[in-house]
C-alpha positions, 0 to 999 in steps of 0.5 A: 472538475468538481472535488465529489461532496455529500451533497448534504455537506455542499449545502451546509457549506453554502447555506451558511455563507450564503445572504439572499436579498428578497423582500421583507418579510412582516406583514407576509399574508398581505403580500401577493400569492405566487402563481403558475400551473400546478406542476409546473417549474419555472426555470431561469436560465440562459438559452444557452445553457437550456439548449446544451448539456446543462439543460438536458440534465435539467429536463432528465433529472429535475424532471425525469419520465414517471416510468410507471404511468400507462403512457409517458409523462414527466414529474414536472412541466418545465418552462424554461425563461430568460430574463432581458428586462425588468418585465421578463423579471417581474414575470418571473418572480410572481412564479411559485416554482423557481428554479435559477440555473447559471455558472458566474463565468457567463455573462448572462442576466441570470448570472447577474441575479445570481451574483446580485443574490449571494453575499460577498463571500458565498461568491468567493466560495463558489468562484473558488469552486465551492457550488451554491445549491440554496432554498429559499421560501416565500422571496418575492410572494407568498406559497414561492419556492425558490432554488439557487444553484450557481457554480463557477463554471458550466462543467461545475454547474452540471455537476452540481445539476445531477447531484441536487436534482433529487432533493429538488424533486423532493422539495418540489414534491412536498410543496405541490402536495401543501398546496393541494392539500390546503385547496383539495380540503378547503373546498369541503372535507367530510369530518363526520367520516373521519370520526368514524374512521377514528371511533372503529379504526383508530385512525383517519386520513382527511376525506374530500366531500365527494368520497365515499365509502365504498367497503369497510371491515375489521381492517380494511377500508376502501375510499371512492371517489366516483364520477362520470369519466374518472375514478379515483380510490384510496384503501387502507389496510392494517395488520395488529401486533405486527412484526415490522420486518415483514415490510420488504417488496415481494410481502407488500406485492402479495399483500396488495393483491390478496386484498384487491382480489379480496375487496377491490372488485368489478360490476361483472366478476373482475377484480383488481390486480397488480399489473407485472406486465410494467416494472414497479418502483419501490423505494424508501421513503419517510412517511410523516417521521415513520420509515415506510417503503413506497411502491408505484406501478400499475393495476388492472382488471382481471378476471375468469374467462369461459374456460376459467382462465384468468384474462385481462378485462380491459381497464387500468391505471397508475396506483401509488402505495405506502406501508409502514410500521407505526410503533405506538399501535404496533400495526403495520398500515398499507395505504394505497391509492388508484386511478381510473382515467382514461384519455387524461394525463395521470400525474396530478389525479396520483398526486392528490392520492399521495395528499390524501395518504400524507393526511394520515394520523393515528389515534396517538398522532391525534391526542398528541396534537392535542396535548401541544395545542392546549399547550400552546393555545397563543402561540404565534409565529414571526416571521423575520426578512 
């Protein structure tokens, strides 16, 4: 069995052996674009090995149930692939989410990529039991994330499955966030409401062209988007002169449902609050090089029945929500979205929510940004196969 490593010390020992062969690299934006269905990952890996142990811990890890939706779904749709001929190749490798998955004691082509894409001595180390865990960006097309984890043998390989899966997660997370961004805001972005939430608010989060205001006070503003069957909102609060150890789980709880029950309400006196009926998932998280605590659950309407009692109103949904501390200004901030949409699957309307709240910028964020580009004003970046 596996010597138990940090994984971080794994993937130091092996990104530094490790060569991957893919491409060149010049003329990047004339080459292809990566494809595939937001979401999704597409994993190479052996039938074999998909339908035993190494793919459960695939399908549980890579891609674990999101607990806190109203009904089951999971983070990431995996689509499992073989690969037998240059065309089930081809297939594969015009893919934007790539995961290759294979032990070097099988005989499998998948194995075969592996070996063809490490240098001489990354295979020595991984079949002397050191496992590859390796990223590689943009290898075959352009906006591609490739994975590699190769191991010497099937028992090394779960191992190595289990460990890796989070920062995978993570990476995945990141790169299906910049493609949304980059279509959510390229199709029309209202920069004349970002002003204005700098000019009274001192700061801003990029605001597509079908939102709108819905209230804004002295440190509270609640974003909408409205149409026929969904919803979706974004509110962000700030707290002046805070004192940043008020950030722990039962504060950010409290503070949530003091301003729903506050600002966030319906057409027949309901309100908005934290549905406790469902487990919520806080966790630290780093929130654009700020250290915050990220918490997921779900809300629902409430409000007074005949007799004054506080009873469900029958609407709901997933929320995802950020608090942190933001040293320049001294403010703690809570950005927070929600989704109403009934009959639709949740996890990409959540994902756009957490696009929106990783557009945050401060007023110092915004002249810092300014300063580095007039500083900058040629700068170009090469980029080298």
């Amino acid at each position: 069995m596996l010597t138990a490593l940090p994984l971080s010390r794994l993937l130091f020992l092996v990104l530094a052996i490790v060569v991957a062969v893919g491409p060149g690299c010049s003329g990047q934006s004339f080459r292809l674009k990566a494809v595939g269905t937001n979401g999704a990952i597409t994993v190479v890996i052996d039938s074999v090995d998909w339908n035993g142990r190494v793919g459960e811990l695939v399908r549980s890890r890579l891609s674990p149930i999101i607990e806190t939706f109203p009904m089951p779904e999971r983070m990431f749709e995996l689509e499992s692939r073989s690969v037998a001929t240059q065309s089930d190749y081809d297939r594969v490798t015009a893919q934007k989410n790539l995961v290759f998955v294979a032990s070097l004691e099988d005989s499998s082509g998948v194995a075969r990529i592996l070996e063809s894409a490490f240098s001489p001595g990354a295979l020595d180390a991984v079949r002397r039991g050191q496992p590859a865990f390796v990223v590689r960006d943009d290898l075959w097309r352009r906006d591609q994330n490739v994975v590699y984890l190769a191991a010497a043998t099937t028992e090394q390989l779960e191992e190595l499955v289990d460990r890796a899966a989070p920062e995978i997660r993570d990476l995945f997370n990141r790169a299906e966030r910049e493609r949304l961004e980059a279509d959510m805001f390229g199709r029309g972005r209202q920069h004349d409401l970002e002003a204005i939430l700098m000019e009274s608010h001192d700061f801003r989060v990029q605001v597509q062209h079908d939102y709108l205001i819905a209230a804004d006070t002295t440190s509270f503003v609640w974003l909408r988007r409205i149409l026929a069957d969904t919803w979706r909102s974004v509110f962000v609060h700030y707290i002046e002169y805070a004192n940043p150890v008020l950030i722990e789980p039962d504060w950010i709880y409290a503070i949530r449902d003091s301003l729903a029950r506050t600002f966030l309400r319906g057409n027949v006196g309901g309100f908005v609050q934290t549905d406790y009926r469902r487990p919520l998932e806080t966790r630290e998280v780093d929130f654009l090089d700020r250290y915050a605590l990220e918490t997921r659950g779900l809300w629902h309407m409430v409000g007074p029945d005949d007799e004054g009692e506080i009873v469900e109103y029958g609407m709901g949904g997933p929320f995802v929500n950020y608090t942190f501390y933001d040293q320049e200004s001294g403010r703690i901030y809570m950005i927070d979205g929600m989704v109403f949409a009934p009959g639709f699957e949740k996890r990409e309307f959540v994902r756009q929510l957490e696009v929106i709240a990783y557009t945050f910028a401060s007023r110092a964020d915004t002249e810092s940004q300014v300063v580095a580009d007039s500083r900058h004003p040629t700068e170009s970046r090469v980029i080298e196969g």
